[in-house]
N, C-alpha and C positions, 0 to 999 in steps of 0.2 A: 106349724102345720100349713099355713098359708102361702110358705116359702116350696115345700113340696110338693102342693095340689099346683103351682104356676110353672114347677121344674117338670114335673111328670106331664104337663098340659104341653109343656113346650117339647119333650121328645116325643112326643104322642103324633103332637103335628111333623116332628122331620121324619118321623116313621112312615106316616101319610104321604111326604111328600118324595119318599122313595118310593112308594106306589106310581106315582106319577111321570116317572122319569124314564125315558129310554136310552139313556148313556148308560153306559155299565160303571165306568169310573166315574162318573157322578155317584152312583147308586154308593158307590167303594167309599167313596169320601166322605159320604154324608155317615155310613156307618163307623167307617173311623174315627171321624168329629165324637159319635155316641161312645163308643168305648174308650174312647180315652176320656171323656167326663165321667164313662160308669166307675172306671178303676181308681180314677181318683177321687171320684165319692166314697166311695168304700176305702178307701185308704185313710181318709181324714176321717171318716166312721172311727178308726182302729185306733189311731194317734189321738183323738179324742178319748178315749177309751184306756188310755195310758200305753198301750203297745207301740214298737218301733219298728213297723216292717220297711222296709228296702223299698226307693223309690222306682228303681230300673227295672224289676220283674216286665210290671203290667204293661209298663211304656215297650219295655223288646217285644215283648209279645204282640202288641198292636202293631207298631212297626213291620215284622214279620210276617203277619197274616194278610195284608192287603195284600203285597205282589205275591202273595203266593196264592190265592185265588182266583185273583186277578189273569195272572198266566196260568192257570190252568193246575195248577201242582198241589192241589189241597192234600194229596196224597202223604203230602212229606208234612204236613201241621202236628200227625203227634211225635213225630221224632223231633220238631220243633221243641214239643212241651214238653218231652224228657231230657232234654239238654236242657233243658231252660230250669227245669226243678234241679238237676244238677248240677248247674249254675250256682242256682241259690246255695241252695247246702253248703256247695267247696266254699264262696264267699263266704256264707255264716261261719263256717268253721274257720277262716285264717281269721275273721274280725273277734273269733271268740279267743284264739291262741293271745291279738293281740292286743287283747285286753278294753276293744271296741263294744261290745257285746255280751252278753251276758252266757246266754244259752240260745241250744236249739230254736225256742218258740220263736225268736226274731224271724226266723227261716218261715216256721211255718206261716206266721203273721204276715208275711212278704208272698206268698204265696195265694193268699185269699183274694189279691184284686185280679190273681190273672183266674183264677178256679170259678170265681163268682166275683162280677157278674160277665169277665169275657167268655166263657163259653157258653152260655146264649148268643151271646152277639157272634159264636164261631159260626154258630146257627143261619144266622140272618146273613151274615156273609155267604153261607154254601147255597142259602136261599139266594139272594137275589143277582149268585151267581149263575142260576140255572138257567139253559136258552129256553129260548120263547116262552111260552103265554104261563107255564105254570105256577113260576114262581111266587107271583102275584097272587095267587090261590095261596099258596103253602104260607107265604108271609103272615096271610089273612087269616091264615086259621093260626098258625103259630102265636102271632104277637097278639090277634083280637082276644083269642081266649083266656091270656094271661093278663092283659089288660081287663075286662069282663072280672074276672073272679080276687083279681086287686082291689080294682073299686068295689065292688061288694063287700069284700075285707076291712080298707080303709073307713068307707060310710056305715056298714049294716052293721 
């Protein structure tokens, strides 16, 4: 429990400190740093859990999503994500032909660090992509509220 309330305190502050930032690829990086810790949390969730999801999903999909915000192309991020679930799939399936694999679930299990929790953070990327002053707003209300009704979750 104590290991959580110090991990959640400590992205709470790099959240913070993207507030503060007027570089845009600083902004990019610090959020990248987060989503590649959130998919990996959640992955070791799953492997904990006795499931085998695929470690490549989350990581392409982070990879992927910075410069494509970055330069301006968020337009192309869900044709990103259906190549990338079709990805999965074709691999599950030659790993299950060859005897790697069991079943489908592998697939789906491989799927859950990019579903949750990168698409929040797709979020936070289109936020604090946005020019000038508003996105600092949007951040605030985004991430405060969900932090807000956590901790009341977590403590109450």
């Amino acid at each position: 429990m104590a290991q959580r309330v110090i991990f959640g305190l400590l992205l709470a502050a790099l959240v913070l400190a993207i507030l503060f930032l007027d570089y845009l690829w600083l902004r990019m990086a610090i959020v990248f740093l987060l989503m590649m810790i959130a998919q990996h949390e959640i992955r070791d969730a799953l492997r904990a859990l006795g499931k085998k999801p695929m470690s490549w999903p989350g990581s392409v999909y982070c990879v992927a999503l910075v410069p494509l915000f970055l330069f301006g192309q968020a337009n192309v991020v869900w044709i990103v994500m259906v190549l990338l679930v079709l990805a999965v799939f074709t691999v599950n399936v030659f790993q299950i032909e060859s005897g790697k694999r069991q079943g489908i679930e592998d697939a789906v299990f491989s799927l859950a660090p990019v579903l949750y929790p990168l698409l929040p953070f797709q979020f936070l990327l289109a936020t604090v992509a946005l020019p000038g002053p508003y996105w600092r707003t949007v951040l605030l209300l985004g991430v405060g509220v969900a932090c807000i009704t956590d901790t009341f979750a977590l403590f109450g």
